[in-house]
SERO-239796 format. One line per 3 residues: number of its first residue (from 1); for each residue x negated, y negated, z of N, C-alpha, C. Coordinates in steps of 0.1 Angstrom, whole numbers. Atoms other than C-alpha are relative to their C-alpha. Layout:
REM SERO-239796
NUM = X/Y/Z/X/Y/Z/X/Y/Z | ...
REM end
This chain:
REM SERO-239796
1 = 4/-13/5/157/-430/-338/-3/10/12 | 1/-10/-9/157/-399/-317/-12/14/-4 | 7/-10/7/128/-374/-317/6/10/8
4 = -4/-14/0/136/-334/-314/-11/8/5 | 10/-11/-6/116/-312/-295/2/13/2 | -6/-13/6/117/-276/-301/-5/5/15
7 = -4/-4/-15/127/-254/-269/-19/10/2 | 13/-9/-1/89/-234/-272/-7/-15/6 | 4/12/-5/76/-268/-264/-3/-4/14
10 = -2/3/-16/90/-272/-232/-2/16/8 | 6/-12/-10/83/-235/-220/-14/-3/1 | 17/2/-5/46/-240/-227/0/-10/11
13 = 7/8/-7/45/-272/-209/7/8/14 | -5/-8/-11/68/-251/-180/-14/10/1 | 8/-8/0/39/-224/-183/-11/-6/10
16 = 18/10/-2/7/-253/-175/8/-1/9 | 0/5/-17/29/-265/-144/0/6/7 | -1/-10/-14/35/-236/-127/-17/4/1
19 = 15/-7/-5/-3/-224/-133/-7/-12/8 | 5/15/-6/-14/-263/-124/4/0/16 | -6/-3/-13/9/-259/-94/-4/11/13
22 = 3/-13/-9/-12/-224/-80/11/11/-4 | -13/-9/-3/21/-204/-86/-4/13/-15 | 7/-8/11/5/-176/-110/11/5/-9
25 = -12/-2/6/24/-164/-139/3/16/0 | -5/-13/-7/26/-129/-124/8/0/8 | -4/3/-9/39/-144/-96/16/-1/-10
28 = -10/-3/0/66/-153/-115/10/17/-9 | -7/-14/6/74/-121/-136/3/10/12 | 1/-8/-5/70/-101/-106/-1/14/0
31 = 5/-9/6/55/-75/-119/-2/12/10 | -5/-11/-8/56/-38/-98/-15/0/7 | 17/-5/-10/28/-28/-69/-3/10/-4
34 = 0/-14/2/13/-4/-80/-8/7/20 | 4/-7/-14/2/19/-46/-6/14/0 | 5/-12/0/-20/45/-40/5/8/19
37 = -4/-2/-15/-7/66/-6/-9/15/5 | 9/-18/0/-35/97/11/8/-2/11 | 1/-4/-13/-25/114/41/-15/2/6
40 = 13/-1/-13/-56/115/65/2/5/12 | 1/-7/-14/-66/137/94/-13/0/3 | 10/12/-6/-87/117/115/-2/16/11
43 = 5/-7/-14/-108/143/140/-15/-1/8 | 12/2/0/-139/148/155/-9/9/-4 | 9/-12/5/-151/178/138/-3/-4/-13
46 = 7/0/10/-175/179/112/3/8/-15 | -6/-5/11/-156/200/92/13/6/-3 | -17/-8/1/-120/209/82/2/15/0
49 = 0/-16/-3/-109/244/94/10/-1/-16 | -10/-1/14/-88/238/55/-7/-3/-9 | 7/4/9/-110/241/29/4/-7/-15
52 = -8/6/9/-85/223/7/-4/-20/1 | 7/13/-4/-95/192/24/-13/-8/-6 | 11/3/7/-118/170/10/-3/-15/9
55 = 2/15/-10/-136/137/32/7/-8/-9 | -7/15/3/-120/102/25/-13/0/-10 | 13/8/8/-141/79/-3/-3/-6/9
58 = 4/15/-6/-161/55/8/1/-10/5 | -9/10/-2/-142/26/8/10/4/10 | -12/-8/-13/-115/43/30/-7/1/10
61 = 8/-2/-11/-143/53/53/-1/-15/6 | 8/12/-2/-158/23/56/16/-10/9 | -14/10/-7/-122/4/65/5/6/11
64 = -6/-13/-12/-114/38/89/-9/-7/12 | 11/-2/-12/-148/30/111/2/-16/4 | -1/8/-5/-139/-6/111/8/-5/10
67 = -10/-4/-10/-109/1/135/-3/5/11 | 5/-7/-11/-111/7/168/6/20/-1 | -6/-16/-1/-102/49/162/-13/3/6
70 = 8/-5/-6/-117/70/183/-7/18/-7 | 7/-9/8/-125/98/155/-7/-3/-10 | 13/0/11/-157/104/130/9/4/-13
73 = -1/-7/15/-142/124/105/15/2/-1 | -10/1/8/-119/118/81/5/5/-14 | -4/-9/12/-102/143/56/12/-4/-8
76 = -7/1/5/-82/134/28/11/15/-5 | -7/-13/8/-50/161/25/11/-2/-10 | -1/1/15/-31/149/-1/1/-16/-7
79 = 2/10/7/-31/121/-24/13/-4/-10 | -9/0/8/-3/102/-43/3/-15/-5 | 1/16/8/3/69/-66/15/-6/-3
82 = -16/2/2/37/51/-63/0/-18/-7 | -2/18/5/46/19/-83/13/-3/5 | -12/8/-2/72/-4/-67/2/-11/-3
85 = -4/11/3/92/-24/-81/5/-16/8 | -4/14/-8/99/-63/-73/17/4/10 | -8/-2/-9/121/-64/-41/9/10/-3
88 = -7/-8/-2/129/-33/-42/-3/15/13 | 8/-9/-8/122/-1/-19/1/17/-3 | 1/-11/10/111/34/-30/-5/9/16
91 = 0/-5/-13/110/61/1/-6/17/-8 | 5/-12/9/85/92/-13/-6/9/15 | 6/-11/-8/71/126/6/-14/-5/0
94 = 16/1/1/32/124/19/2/11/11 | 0/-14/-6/28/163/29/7/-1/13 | -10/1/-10/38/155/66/9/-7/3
97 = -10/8/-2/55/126/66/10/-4/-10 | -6/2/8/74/104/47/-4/-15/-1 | 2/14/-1/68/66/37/13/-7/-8
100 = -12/8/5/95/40/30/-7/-18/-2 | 14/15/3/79/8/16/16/-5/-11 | -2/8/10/100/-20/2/-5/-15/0
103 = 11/12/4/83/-51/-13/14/-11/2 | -5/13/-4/98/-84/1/3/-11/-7 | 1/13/6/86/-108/-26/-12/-1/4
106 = 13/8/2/52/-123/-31/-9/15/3 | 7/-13/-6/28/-102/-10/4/10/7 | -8/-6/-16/52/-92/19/4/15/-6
109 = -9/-19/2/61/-52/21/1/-1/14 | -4/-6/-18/80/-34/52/-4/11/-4 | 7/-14/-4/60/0/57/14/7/8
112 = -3/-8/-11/80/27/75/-3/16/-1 | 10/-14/4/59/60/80/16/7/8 | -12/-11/-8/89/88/91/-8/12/4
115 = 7/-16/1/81/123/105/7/6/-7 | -7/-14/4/95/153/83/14/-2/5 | -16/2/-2/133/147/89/8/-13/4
118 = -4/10/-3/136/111/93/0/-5/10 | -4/9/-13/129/102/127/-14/-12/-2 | 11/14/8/107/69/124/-11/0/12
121 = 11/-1/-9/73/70/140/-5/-17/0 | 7/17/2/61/30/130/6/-7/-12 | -6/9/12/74/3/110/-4/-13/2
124 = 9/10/3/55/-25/97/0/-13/-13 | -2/14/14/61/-62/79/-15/-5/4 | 9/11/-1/33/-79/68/-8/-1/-19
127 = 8/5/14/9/-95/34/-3/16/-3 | 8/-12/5/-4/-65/12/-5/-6/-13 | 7/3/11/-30/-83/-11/-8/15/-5
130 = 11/-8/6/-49/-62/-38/-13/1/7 | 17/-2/-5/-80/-42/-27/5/1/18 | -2/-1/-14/-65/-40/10/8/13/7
133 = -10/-11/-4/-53/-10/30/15/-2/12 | -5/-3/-8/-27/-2/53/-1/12/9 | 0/-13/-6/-28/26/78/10/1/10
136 = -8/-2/-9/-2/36/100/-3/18/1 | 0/-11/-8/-2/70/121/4/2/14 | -5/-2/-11/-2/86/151/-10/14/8
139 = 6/-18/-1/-14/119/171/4/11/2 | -1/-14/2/-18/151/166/-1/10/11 | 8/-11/-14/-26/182/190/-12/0/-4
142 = 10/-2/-1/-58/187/200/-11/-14/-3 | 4/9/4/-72/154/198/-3/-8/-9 | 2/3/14/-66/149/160/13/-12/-1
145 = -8/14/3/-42/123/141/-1/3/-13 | -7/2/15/-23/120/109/3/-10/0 | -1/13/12/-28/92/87/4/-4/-13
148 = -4/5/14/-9/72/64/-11/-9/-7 | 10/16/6/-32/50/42/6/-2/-15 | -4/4/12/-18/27/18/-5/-8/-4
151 = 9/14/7/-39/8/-7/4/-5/-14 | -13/6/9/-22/-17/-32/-17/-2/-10 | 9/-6/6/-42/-8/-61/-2/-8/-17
154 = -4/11/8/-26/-32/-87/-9/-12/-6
REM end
């Protein structure tokens, strides 16, 4: 006699191995990053000659000061929220620059910050867990600096 096992059966028990195994079941849907992207202008002045400007949060700060940069103040000039999809790559405007981010698989993203017409200032593989930033930049005149900050927000 042969018993029958209905195909929902063996998904669930597929479900318990993969979670048993560590392998989350996000992991496998691979589900889109979501990303939050500011520009920042790192200086040493106490106040933006742009009253459009508004300081970094907290949390931004706080990750800015833990880097060796050699500026106090940090102004958010604009702000923008990109979801990317599983291994794919999504290339959006941030006022001066441009960012090109495609997601690898798992954690892995390639960053590439461009200036205004495509010439590539930094480009960067590495993990991008939740709750963590990236920053890429560079400098400005007058002893200021434009900042990319990317934080996976997902």
């Amino acid at each position: 006699m042969r018993i029958r096992v209905a195909p929902a059966f063996w998904r669930a028990w597929v479900v318990v191995g993969l979670l048993v195994s560590g392998i989350g079941l996000a992991d496998v849907l691979a589900a889109d990053l979501k990303i939050e992207a500011q520009l920042v202008w790192g200086t040493a002045d106490a106040k933006s000659p742009n009253p459009q400007h508004k300081p970094v949060e907290a949390d931004i700060l706080k990750k800015l000061r833990e880097l060796p940069l050699k500026w106090s103040h940090y102004f958010e000039v604009t702000r923008k929220q990109v979801a990317l999809p599983a291994k794919a790559t999504r290339k959006f405007e941030l006022g001066r620059c441009d960012i090109e981010i495609t997601s690898l698989g798992g954690l892995d993203v390639e960053v590439t910050l461009l200036a205004t017409g495509g010439k590539k200032i930094v480009k960067r593989t590495q993990a991008f867990p939740k709750g963590e930033i990236l920053v890429l930049g560079g400098n400005a005149p007058n002893s200021t600096a434009w900042l990319a900050i990317l934080k996976r927000i997902d």
